[in-house]
N, C-alpha and C positions, 0 to 999 in steps of 0.2 A: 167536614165533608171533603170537598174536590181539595180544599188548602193544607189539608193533613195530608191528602194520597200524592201531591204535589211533594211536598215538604218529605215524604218521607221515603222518596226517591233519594234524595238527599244524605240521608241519615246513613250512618255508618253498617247498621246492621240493619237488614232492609227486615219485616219481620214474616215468617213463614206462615201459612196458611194450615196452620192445625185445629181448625174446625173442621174444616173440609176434610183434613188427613183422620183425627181421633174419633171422630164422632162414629161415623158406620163402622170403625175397627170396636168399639164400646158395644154396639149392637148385635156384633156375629160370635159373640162368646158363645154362644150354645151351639151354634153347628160346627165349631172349630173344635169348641173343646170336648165334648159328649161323645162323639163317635169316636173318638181317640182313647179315650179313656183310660181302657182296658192294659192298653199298649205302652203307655205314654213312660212307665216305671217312676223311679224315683226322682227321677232329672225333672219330669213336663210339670206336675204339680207345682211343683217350684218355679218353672219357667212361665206357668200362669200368669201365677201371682204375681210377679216381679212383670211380664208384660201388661200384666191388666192395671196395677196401680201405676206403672211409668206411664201407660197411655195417657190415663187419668190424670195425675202430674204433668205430662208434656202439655196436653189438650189444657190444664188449667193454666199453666204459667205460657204457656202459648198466646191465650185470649188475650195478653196484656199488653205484649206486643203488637199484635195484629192490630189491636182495638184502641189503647189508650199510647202509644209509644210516639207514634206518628204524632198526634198533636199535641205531646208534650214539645217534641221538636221543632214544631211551631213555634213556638214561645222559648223552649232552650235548649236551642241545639245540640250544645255541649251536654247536657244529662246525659244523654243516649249515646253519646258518640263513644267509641272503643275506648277510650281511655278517661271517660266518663266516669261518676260516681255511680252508674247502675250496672256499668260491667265492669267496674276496676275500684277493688277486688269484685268478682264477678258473687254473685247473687246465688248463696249457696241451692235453691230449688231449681233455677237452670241444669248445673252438671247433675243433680242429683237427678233430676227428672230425667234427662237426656240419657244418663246412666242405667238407668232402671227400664225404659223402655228399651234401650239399644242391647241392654244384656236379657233382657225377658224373652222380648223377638228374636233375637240371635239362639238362645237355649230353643225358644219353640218351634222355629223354623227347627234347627236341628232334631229334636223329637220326632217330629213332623215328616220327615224326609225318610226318617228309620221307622216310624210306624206300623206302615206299608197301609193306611188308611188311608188320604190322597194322595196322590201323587206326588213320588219321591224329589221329583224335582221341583215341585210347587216348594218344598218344605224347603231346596238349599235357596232358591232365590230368594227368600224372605232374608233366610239367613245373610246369604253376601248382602240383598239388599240395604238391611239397616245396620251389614257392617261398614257400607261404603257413604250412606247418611250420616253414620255417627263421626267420621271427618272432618273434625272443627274445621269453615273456611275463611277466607281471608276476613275481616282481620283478626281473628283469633286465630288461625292456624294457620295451616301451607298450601292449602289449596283452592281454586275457584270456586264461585257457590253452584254452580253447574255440575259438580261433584256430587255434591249434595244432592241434588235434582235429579242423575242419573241413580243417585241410589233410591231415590224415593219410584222413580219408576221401577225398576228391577223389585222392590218391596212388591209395589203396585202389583206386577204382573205374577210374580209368588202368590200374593192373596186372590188374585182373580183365578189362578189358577184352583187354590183351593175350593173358595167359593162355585165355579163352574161344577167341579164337580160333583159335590157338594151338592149341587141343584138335581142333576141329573142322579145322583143316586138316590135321593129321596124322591124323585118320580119315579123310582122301579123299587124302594124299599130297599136300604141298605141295611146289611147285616155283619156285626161284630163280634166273633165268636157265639154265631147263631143266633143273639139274640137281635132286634130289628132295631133302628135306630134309624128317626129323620124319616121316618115315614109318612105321607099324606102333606107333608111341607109345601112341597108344589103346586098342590091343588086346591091350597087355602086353608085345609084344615087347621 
């Protein structure tokens, strides 16, 4: 409890909060992707899939850190620390997860943007979003993890963007080449 969240202030790589980030991005697959559809061509199917399993992936290998990382480090500090036996050589599901979500998000944001189904600029801040997340920070890369954290907000406000609207056109009944999409959402249906 309070001796891991101690301790893992400590630890070289502090671990991110990907519950909180994967989990409601795992749950708006259908109002993200559905109304799009139509539009999306051959890029967004693709940029799905590759955002929907990276999520899945980051959100899984995420729980390890957040959850079990910290009080290994109780007990051995040096496992976790950067140059560590669990990042050096680094743990091939990390970049692959990291990969996979930062190029899926980055593809769907851009789909997104060009759609013209939400708002064109909800779709590029996704984009820059998790291109300014995917940022290895210090100690694996060159920059502070406040990097990292401005990109997750800019993500942040891309998807609320979406989402927003999203709401409001399904309380008037949105329509994609005539046909209706997200209708009665609002009102519980």
């Amino acid at each position: 409890g309070g001796a891991c969240r101690r301790l893992a202030r400590r630890s070289a790589a502090p671990p991110p909060p990907p519950l909180a980030q994967g989990a409601p991005r795992l749950c708006g697959w259908g109002g993200l992707y559905a109304p799009q559809l139509p539009r999306l061509g051959v890029v967004g199917p693709v940029a799905v899939v590759f955002a929907l399993l990276g999520t899945g992936l980051y959100l899984a290998s995420g729980v390890i850190p957040a959850a079990l990382l910290p009080c290994i480090a109780a007990v051995a500090p040096t496992v976790v620390s950067a140059k560590g036996p669990l990042f050096n050589p680094l743990l091939p599901v990390l970049p692959v997860s990291l990969g996979l979500f930062s190029l899926g998000w980055f593809m769907l944001g851009m789909v997104t943007a060009r759609a013209n189904v939400f708002p064109a600029w909800s779709g590029w801040m996704v984009a820059l979003g998790v291109a300014i997340q995917a940022i290895p920070p210090r100690p694996f890369g060159p920059v502070p993890w406040i990097v990292a954290d401005i990109g997750w907000v800019i993500f942040a406000i891309g998807l609320s963007g979406i989402a927003i609207h999203g709401w409001q056109a399904a309380s008037v009944g949105l329509t994609v080449q005539g046909e209706p999409v997200l209708t009665g959402l609002a009102s519980g249906d």
